[in-house]
N, CA, C and O atoms as a GROMACS GRO file, in nm:
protein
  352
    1UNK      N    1   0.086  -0.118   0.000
    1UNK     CA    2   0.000   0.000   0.000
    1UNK      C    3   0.090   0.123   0.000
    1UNK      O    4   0.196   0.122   0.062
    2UNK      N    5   0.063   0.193  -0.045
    2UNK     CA    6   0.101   0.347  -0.061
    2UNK      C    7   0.055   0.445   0.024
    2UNK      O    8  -0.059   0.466   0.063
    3UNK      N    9   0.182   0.515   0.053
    3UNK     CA   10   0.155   0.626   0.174
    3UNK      C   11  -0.006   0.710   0.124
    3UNK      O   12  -0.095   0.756   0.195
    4UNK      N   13   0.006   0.706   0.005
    4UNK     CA   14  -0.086   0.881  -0.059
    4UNK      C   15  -0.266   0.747  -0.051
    4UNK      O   16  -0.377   0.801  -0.048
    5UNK      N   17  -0.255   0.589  -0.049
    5UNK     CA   18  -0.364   0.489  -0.051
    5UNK      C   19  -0.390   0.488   0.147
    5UNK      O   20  -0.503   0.486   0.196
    6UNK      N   21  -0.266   0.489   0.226
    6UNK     CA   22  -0.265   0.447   0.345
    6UNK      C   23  -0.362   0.588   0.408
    6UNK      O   24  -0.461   0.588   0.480
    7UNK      N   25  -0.285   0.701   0.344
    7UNK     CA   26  -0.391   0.849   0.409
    7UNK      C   27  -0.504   0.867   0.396
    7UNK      O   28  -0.572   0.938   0.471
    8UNK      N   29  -0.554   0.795   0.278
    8UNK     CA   30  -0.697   0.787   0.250
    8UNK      C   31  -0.752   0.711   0.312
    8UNK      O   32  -0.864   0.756   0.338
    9UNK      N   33  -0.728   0.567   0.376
    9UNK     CA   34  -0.722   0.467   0.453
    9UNK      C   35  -0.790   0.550   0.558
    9UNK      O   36  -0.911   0.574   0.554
   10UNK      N   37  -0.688   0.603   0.676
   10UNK     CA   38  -0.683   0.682   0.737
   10UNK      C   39  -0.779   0.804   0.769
   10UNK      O   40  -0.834   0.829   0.877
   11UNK      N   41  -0.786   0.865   0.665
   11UNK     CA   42  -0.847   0.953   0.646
   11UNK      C   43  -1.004   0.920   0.663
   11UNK      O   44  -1.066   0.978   0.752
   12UNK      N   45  -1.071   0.823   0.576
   12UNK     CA   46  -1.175   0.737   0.575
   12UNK      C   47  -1.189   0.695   0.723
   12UNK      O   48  -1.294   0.750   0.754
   13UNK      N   49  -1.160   0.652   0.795
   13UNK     CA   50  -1.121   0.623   0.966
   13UNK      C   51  -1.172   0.697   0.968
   13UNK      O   52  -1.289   0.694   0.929
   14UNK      N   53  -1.103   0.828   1.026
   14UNK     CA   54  -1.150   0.991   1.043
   14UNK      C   55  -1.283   0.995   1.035
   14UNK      O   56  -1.374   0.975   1.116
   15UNK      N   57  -1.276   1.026   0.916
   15UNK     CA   58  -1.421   1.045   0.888
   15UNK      C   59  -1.555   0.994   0.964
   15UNK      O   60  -1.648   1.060   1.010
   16UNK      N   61  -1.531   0.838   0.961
   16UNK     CA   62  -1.603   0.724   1.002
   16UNK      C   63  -1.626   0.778   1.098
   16UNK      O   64  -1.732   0.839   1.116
   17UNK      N   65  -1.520   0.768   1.193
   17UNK     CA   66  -1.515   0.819   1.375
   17UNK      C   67  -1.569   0.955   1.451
   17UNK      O   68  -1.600   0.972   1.569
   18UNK      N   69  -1.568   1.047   1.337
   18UNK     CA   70  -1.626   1.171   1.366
   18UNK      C   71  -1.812   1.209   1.260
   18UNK      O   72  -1.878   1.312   1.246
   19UNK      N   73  -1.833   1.057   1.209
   19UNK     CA   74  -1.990   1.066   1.167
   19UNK      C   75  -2.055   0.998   1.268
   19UNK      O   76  -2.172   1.019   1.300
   20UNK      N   77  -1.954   0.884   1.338
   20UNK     CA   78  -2.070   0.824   1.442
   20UNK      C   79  -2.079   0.889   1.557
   20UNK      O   80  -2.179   0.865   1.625
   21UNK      N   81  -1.957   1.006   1.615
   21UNK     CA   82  -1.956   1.092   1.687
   21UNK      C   83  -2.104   1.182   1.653
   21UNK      O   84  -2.193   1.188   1.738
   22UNK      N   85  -2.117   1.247   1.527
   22UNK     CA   86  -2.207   1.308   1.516
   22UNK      C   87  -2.345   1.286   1.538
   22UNK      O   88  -2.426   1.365   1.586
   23UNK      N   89  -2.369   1.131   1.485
   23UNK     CA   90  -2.458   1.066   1.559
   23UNK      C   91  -2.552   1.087   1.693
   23UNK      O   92  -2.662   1.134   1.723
   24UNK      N   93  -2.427   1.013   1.760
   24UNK     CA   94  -2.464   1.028   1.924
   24UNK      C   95  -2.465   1.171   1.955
   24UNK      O   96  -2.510   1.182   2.068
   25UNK      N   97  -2.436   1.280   1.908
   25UNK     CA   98  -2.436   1.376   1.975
   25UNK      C   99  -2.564   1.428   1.925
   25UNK      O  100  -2.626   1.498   2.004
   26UNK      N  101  -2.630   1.401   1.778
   26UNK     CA  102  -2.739   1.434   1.717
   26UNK      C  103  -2.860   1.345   1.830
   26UNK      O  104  -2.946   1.405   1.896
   27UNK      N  105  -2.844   1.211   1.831
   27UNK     CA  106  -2.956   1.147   1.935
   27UNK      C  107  -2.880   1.211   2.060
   27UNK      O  108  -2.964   1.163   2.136
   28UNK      N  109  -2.792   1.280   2.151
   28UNK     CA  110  -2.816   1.341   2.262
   28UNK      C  111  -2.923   1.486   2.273
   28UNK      O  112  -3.010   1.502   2.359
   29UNK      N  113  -2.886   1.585   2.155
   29UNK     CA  114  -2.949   1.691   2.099
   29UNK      C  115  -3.089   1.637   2.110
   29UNK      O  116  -3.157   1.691   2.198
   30UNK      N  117  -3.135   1.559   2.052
   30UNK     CA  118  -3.264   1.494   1.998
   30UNK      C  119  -3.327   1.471   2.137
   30UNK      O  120  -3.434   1.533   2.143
   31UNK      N  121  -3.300   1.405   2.250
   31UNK     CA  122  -3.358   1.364   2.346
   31UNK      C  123  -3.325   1.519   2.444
   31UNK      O  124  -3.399   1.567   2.529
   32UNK      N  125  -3.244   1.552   2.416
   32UNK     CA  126  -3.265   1.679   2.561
   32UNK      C  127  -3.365   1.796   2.486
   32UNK      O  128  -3.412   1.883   2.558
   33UNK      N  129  -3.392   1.795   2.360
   33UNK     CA  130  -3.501   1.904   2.281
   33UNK      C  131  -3.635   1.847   2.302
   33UNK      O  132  -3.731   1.910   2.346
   34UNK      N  133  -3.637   1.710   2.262
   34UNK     CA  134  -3.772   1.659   2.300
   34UNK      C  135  -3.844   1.645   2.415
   34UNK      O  136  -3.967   1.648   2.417
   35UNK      N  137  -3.776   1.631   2.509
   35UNK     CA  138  -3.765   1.648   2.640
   35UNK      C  139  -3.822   1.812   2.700
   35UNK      O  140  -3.912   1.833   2.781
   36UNK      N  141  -3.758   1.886   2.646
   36UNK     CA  142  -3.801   2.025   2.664
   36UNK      C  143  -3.902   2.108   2.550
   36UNK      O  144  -3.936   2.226   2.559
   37UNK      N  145  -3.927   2.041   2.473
   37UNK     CA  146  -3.994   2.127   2.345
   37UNK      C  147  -4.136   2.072   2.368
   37UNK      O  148  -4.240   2.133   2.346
   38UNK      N  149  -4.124   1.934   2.420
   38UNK     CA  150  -4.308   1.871   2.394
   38UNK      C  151  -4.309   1.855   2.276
   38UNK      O  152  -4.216   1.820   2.203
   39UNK      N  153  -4.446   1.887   2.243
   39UNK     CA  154  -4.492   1.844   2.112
   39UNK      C  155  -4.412   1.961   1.977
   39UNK      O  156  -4.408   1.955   1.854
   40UNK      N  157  -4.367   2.042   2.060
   40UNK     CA  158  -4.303   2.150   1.919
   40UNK      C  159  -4.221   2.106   1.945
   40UNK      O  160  -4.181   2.167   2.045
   41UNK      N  161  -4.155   2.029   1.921
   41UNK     CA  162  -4.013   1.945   1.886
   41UNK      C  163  -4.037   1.883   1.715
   41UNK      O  164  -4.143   1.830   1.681
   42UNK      N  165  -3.931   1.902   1.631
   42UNK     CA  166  -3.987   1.907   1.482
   42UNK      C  167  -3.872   1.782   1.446
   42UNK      O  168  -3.759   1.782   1.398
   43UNK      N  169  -3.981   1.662   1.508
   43UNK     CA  170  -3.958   1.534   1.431
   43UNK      C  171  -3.873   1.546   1.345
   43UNK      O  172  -3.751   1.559   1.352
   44UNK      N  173  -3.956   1.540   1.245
   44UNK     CA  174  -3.940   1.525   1.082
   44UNK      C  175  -3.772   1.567   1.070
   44UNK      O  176  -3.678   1.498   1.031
   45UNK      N  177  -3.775   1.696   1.115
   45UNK     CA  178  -3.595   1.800   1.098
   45UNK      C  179  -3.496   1.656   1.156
   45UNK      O  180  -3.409   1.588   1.101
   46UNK      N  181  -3.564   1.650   1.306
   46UNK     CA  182  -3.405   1.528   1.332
   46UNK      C  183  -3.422   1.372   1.296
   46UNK      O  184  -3.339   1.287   1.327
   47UNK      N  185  -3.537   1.349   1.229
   47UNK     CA  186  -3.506   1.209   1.140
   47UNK      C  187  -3.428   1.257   1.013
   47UNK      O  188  -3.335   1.199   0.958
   48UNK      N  189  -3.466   1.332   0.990
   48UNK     CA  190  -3.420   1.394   0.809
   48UNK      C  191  -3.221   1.404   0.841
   48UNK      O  192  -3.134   1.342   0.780
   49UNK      N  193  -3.205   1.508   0.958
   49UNK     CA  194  -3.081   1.483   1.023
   49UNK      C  195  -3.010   1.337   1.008
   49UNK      O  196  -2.919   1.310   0.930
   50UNK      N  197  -3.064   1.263   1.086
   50UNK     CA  198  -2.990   1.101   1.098
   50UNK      C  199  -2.998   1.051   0.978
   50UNK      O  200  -2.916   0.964   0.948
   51UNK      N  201  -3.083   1.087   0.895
   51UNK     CA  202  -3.084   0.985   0.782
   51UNK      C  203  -3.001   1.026   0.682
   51UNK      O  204  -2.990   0.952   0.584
   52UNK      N  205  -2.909   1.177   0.690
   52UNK     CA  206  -2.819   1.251   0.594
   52UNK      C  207  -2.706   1.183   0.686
   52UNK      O  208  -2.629   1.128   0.606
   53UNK      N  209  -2.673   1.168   0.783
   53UNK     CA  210  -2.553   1.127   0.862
   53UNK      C  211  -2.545   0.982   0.844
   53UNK      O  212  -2.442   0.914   0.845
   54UNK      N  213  -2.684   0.936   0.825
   54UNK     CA  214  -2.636   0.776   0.792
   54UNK      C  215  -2.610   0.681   0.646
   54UNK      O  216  -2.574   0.567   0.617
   55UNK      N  217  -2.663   0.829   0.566
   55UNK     CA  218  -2.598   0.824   0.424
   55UNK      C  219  -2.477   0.849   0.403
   55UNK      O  220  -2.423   0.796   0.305
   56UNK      N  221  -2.422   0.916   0.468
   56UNK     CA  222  -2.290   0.964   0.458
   56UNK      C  223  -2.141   0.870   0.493
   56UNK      O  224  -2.023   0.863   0.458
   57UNK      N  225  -2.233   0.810   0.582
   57UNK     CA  226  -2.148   0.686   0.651
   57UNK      C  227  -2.152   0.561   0.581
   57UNK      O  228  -2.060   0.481   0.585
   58UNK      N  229  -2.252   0.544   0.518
   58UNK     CA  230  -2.227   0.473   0.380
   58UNK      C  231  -2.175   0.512   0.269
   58UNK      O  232  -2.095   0.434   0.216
   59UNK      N  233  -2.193   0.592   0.229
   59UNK     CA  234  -2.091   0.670   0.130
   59UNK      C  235  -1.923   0.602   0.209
   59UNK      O  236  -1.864   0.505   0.162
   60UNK      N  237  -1.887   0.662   0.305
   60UNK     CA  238  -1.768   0.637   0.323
   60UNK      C  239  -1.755   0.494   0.320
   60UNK      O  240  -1.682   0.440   0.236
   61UNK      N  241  -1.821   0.427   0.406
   61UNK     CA  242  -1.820   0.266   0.357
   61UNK      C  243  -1.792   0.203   0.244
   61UNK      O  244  -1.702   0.120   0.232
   62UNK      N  245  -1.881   0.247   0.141
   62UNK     CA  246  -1.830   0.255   0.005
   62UNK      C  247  -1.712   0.261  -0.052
   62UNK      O  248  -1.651   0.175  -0.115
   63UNK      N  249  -1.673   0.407  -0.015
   63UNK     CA  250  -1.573   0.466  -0.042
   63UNK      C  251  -1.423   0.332   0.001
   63UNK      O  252  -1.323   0.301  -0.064
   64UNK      N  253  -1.477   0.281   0.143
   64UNK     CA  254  -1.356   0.201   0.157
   64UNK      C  255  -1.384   0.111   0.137
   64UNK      O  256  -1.304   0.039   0.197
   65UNK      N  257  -1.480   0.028   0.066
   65UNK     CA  258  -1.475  -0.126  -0.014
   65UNK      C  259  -1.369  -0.065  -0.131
   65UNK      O  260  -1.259  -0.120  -0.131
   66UNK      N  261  -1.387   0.032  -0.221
   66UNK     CA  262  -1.366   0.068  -0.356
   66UNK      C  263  -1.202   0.093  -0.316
   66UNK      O  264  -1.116   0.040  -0.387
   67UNK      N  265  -1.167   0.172  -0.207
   67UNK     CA  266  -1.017   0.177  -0.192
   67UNK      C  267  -0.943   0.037  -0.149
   67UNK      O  268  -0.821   0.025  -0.154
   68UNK      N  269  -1.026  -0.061  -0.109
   68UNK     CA  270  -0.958  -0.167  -0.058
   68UNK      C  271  -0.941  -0.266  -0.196
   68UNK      O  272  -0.854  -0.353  -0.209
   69UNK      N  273  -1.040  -0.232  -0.292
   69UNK     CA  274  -1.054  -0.352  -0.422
   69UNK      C  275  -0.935  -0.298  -0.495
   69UNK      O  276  -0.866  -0.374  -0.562
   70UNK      N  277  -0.898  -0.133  -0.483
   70UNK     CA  278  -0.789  -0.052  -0.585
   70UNK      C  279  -0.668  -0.138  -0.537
   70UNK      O  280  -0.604  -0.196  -0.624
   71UNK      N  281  -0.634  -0.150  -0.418
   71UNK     CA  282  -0.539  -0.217  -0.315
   71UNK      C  283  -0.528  -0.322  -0.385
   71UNK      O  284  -0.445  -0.317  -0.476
   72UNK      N  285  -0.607  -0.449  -0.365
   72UNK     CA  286  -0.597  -0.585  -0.389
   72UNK      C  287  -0.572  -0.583  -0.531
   72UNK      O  288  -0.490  -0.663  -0.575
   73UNK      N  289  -0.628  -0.505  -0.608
   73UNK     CA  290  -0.661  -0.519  -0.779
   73UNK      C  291  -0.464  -0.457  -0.839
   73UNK      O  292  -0.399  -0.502  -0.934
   74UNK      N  293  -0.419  -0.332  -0.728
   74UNK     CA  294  -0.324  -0.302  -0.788
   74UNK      C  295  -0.177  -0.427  -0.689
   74UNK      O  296  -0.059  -0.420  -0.722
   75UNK      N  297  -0.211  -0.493  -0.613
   75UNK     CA  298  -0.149  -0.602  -0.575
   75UNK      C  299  -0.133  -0.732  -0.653
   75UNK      O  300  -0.038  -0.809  -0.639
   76UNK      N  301  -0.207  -0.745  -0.713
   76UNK     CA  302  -0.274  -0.894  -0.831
   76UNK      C  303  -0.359  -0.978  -0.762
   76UNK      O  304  -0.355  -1.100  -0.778
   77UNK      N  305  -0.442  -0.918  -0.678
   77UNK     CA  306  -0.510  -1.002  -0.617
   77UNK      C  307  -0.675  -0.933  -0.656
   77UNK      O  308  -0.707  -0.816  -0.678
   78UNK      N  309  -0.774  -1.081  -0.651
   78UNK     CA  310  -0.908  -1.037  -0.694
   78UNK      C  311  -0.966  -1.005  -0.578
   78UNK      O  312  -0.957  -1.087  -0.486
   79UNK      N  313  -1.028  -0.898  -0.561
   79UNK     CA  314  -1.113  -0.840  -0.414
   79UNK      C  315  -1.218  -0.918  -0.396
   79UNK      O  316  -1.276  -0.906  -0.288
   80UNK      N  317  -1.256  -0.990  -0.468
   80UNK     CA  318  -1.383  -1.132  -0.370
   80UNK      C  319  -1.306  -1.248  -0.366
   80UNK      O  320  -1.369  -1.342  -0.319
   81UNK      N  321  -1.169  -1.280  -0.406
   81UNK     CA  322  -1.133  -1.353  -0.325
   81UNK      C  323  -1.078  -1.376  -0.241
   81UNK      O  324  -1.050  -1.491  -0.208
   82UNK      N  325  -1.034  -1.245  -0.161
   82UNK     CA  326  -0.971  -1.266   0.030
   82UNK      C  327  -1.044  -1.289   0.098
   82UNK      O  328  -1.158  -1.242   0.090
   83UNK      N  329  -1.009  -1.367   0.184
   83UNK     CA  330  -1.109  -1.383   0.313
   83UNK      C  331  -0.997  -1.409   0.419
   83UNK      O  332  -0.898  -1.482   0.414
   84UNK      N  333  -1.054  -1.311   0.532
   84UNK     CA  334  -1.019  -1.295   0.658
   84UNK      C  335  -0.972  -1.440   0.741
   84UNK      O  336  -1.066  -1.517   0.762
   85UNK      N  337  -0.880  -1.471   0.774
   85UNK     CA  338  -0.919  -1.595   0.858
   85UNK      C  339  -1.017  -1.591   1.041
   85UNK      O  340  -1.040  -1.498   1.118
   86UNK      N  341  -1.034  -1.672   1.044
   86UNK     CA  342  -1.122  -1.640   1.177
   86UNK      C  343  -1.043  -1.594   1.296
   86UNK      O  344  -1.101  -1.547   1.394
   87UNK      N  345  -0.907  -1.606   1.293
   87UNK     CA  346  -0.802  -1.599   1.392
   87UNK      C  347  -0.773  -1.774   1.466
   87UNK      O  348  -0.745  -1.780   1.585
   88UNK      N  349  -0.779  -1.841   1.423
   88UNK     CA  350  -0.775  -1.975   1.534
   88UNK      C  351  -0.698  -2.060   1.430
   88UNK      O  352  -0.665  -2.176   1.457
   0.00000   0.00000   0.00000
């Protein structure tokens, strides 16, 4: 792997780690507003919220199947045929 493949690697991490951050901090937001708003608490806004944050996190998911197949494909190896061993 390549330093400029490993940063993207990396980088993708990042990302990952600071969307599921956003997450939990969106369902903390979500429960201390609902909590205080009652019924004017506007649903709809923080499902619409989670569901852009949980697209996004697939996107990156994506993003790192497609960097891991570039990996294997520019190694000579076919990306459906590695498999992990179980560890044992």
């Amino acid at each position: 792997m390549t330093s400029v493949e490993s940063e993207a690697r990396k980088a993708l991490n990042r990302l990952r780690r600071a969307l599921e951050k956003s997450r939990k901090e969106l369902t903390s937001l979500t429960g201390a507003l609902r909590h205080a708003e009652g019924e004017d608490f506007p649903t709809e806004a923080y499902v619409e919220a989670e569901t852009r944050i949980q697209e996004v996190l697939e996107f990156a998911d994506g993003e790192g199947r497609r960097l891991q197949a570039k990996v294997l494909q520019a190694g000579g190896l076919e990306p459906g045929r590695v498999r992990r061993s179980g560890g044992g």
